[in-house]
N, C-alpha and C positions, 0 to 999 in steps of 0.2 A: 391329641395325636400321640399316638406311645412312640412311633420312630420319625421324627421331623424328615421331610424330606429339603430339608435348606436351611439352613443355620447364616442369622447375615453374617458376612466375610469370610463363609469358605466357601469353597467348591461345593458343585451338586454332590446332594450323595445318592444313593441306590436306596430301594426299600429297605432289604435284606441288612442287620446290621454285622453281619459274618463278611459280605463283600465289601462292607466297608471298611473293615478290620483286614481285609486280604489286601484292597487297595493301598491302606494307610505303612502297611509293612513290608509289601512288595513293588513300590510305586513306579519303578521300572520297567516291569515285567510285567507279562500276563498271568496274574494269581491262579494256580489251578490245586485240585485239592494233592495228588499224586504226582511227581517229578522223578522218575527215575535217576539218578546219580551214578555212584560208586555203589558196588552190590557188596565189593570187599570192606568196604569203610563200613556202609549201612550193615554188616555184618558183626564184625570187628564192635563196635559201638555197643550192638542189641546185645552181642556178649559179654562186655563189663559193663554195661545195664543189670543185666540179670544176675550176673556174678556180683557183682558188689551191691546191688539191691536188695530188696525185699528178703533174699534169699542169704543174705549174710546178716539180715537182723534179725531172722526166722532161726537160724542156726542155734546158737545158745537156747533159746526154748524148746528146741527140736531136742537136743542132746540131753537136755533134764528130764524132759518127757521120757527118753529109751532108756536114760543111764549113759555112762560116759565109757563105757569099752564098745556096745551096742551103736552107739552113738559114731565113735570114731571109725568103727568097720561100717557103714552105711555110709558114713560119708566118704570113704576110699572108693568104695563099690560104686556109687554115684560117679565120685571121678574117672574110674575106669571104662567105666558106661559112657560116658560123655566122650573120652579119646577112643575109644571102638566107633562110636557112630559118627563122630567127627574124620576119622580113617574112611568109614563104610561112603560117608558123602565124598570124599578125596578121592576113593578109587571108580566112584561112581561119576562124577565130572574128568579123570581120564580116559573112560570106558568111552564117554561121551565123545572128547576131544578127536580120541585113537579113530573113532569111527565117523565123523568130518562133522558132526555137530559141536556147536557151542553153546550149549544154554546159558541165557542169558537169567533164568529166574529159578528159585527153586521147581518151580512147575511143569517147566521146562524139564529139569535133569530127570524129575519122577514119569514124565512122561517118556523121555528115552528110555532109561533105568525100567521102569517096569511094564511101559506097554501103557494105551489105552486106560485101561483099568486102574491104575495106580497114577496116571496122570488125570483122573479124577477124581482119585480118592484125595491127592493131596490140593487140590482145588477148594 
């Protein structure tokens, strides 16, 4: 049998060995795969994830690749890119506010922000 269902001296366990690994780390609670939290934290986070990630040890190859004046003006442009669209989402969750919604999810605000249509494109 590849996944025991009873091991002597524990608890039952389930088929699945994913619920068992949910059970064994959540033993409190009801294991589920999605929990909504903090959107600001869960934000905040996935941004220096990706800032200090993959994307700061991709850096140095990237600028040898272009050259290093090429290099340094791409990566400004990239930054300025990023505080424009990070403003664009700012004024777009006021837009939201002003007019008595509160989105709670990015899907939410593109569905206010742009209508039907762009709240399914970003689905």
């Amino acid at each position: 049998e590849l996944y025991p269902t009873h091991v002597p001296g524990s608890p039952e366990l389930s088929a699945s060995p994913m619920a068992n690994l949910s059970e064994a780390l959540l033993p409190d609670r009801k294991a589920t795969w999605f929990e909504p939290r903090s959107a600001v934290r869960a934000a905040y986070i996935n941004s220096v994830k990706s800032v200090f990630g993959t994307g700061l040890l991709a850096l140095p190859s990237a600028i040898l690749a272009v050259g290093a004046p090429a290099g340094c003006l791409l990566t400004a442009l990239c930054g300025i890119w990023s505080i424009y669209t990070m403003q664009l989402l700012a004024w777009c969750v006021d837009a939201a506010v002003a007019a008595g919604v509160t989105p709670k999810s990015y899907g939410e605000l593109c569905l206010h922000s742009l209508g039907r249509t762009g709240g399914l494109l970003s689905a």
